[in-house]
N, C-alpha and C positions, 0 to 999 in steps of 0.2 A: 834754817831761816831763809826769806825770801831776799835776794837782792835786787835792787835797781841797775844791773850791767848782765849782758849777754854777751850771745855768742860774736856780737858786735864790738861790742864794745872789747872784750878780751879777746878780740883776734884769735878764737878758738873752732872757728867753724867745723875746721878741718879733724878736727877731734870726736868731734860728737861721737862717732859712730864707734871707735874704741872703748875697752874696756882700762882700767885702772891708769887712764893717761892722766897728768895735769892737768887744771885747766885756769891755771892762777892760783899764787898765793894770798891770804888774807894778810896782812904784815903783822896785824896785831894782836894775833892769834893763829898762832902758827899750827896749832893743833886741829883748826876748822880744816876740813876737806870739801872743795866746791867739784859735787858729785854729778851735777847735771845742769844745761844749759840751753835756755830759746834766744831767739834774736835778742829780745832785748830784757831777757831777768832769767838769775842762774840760783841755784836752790846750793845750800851750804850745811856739809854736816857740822854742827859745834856739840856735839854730844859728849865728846873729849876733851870740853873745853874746861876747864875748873870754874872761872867766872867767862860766861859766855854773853857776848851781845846785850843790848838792852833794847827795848824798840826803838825807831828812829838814831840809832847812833851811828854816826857817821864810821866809817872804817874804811882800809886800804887797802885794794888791791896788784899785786904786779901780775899783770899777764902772760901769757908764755913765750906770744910772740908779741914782742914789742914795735915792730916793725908796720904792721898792716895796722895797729892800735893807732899810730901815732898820726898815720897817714889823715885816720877818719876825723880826730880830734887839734891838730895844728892847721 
């Protein structure tokens, strides 16, 4: 699935270029893996997901680094 948060938004910039790092948890679906990330929209396995996503559903995510996250959005 596509998301509406990036490499901005989840204060992951510094990841991209790694292989099997973090890059956010989905909270609600702990099974999703968010596998790939642009500034501003990050792409999400839910393949492993039992009931996965619906379109337009809102969900949560916690980012890695919380710190540069919080700076861009307080």
């Amino acid at each position: 699935m596509i998301i509406d948060a990036g490499a901005k938004a989840l204060s992951a910039k510094q990841l991209l270029a790694g292989r099997n790092l973090e890059m956010g948890y989905v909270c609600e679906y702990l099974e999703a893996k968010i596998f790939r990330l642009h500034e501003e929209h990050g792409w999400v396995n839910v393949s492993r997901c039992k009931n996965p996503p619906t379109l337009g559903q809102r969900i949560g995510i916690i980012p890695v680094n919380i710190a540069l996250c919080m700076n861009f959005f307080i």
